[in-house]
C-alpha positions, 0 to 999 in steps of 0.5 A: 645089775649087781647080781650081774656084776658080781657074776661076771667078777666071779667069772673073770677074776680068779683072785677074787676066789683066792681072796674069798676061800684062802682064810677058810680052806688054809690048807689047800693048795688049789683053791681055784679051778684051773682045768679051763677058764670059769668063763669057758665053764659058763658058756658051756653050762648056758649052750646046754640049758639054752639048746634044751630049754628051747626044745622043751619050750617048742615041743611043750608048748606044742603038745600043750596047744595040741592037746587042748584042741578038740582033735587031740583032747583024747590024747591028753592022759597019754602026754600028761603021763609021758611028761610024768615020766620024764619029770620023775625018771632021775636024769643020771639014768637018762644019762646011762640010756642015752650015752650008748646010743649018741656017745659022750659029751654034750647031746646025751646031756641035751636029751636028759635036759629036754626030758626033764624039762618038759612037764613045767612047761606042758602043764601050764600050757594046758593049765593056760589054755584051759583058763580062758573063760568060755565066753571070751571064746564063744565071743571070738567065735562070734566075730568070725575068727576062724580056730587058729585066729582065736588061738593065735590072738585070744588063747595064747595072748590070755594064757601067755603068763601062765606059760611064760611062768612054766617056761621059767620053772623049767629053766631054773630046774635044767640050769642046777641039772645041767651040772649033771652033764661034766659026769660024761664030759659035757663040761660046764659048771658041774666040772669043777664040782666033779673034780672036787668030789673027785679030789676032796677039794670042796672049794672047787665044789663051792665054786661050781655050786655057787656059780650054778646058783648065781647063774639060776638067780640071773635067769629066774629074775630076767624071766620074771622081768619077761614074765611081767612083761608079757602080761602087760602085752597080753593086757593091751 
């Protein structure tokens, strides 16, 4: 709750930034951003992360239930080195593909996202799946449980932490990505850092980078809280 606070101070209160940066940086001028309110900023940054973490969540945890079955077990080398490559092609240079073929703004920044976040969540899918013990299964198997029964009330409840704890890596990684997104006019908290690159002004950097950090705390402490959460259901 006080990180909470805090975030929501940092956003609402400019005067705040002026108090916190005016004795360290005496010789600027502009000390906070004003191109559009921090708050705007935030909802920008949270729409992009929430948009591609939901995709990556469907489409990861899809391929990873998928591939872990015995129809597409063969096509499991082929999605691990697909998420590979998303995870390890830079997503400036996903940027720089994608901003031809769907233009400027917010979707390319959503595809590079999406990209990015896909293997965390792939992974420890695959990774929770396999996990369960195979006579739990032959058990379930036993008492008449037909595949998707046992999928839905014993694979994924028994693997639910696993996933819920990639779903949250992933997360976290797109939230410091997304900045990456005010280079093509995404906005979000990457904006004032790019216009304080742009006019040697690091307290408008020091504004986008501790705002993103923040943000990322927030949401890795409130998908922990999830996370923890979600075992217990699993538990009963």
């Amino acid at each position: 709750m006080l990180l909470v606070a805090l975030f929501l101070l940092l956003i609402g209160s400019p005067s705040v930034w002026q108090a916190l940066f005016r004795p360290v940086f005496p010789h600027l001028e502009e000390l906070v951003y004003s191109r559009a309110p921090l708050w705007e900023l935030v909802v920008q940054h949270a729409n992009m992360v929430v948009v591609s973490s939901l995709l990556a969540t469907l489409i990861g945890t899809g391929l990873g239930v998928f591939v872990t079955r015995r129809r597409g077990r063969e096509f499991l080398p082929v999605v691990n080195s697909l998420v590979s490559i998303g995870q390890t092609f830079p997503p400036v240079a996903v940027l720089a593909v994608a901003v031809p073929a769907v233009g400027f703004g917010y979707r390319p920044t959503i595809i590079a996202l999406f990209l990015y976040g896909l293997l965390p969540i792939v992974r420890n899918t695959i990774s929770g799946l396999e996990s369960v013990q195979r006579e739990i299964l032959e058990a379930a198997q036993g008492m008449g449980l037909t595949p998707f029964q046992m999928l839905m009330r014993v694979e994924l409840p028994l693997a639910l932490k696993v996933i819920m704890a990639g779903i949250r890596t992933s997360v976290v990684i797109n939230i410091g990505t997304a900045t990456i997104g005010a280079t093509i006019g995404a906005g979000g908290l990457g904006a004032p850092i790019i216009a304080g690159l742009n006019s040697d002004n690091p307290a408008f950097i020091l504004q986008g980078a501790l705002l993103s950090g923040l943000f990322a705390i927030l949401a890795d402490t409130g998908l922990d809280s999830a996370e923890r959460r979600s075992a217990r259901f699993a538990a009963k």
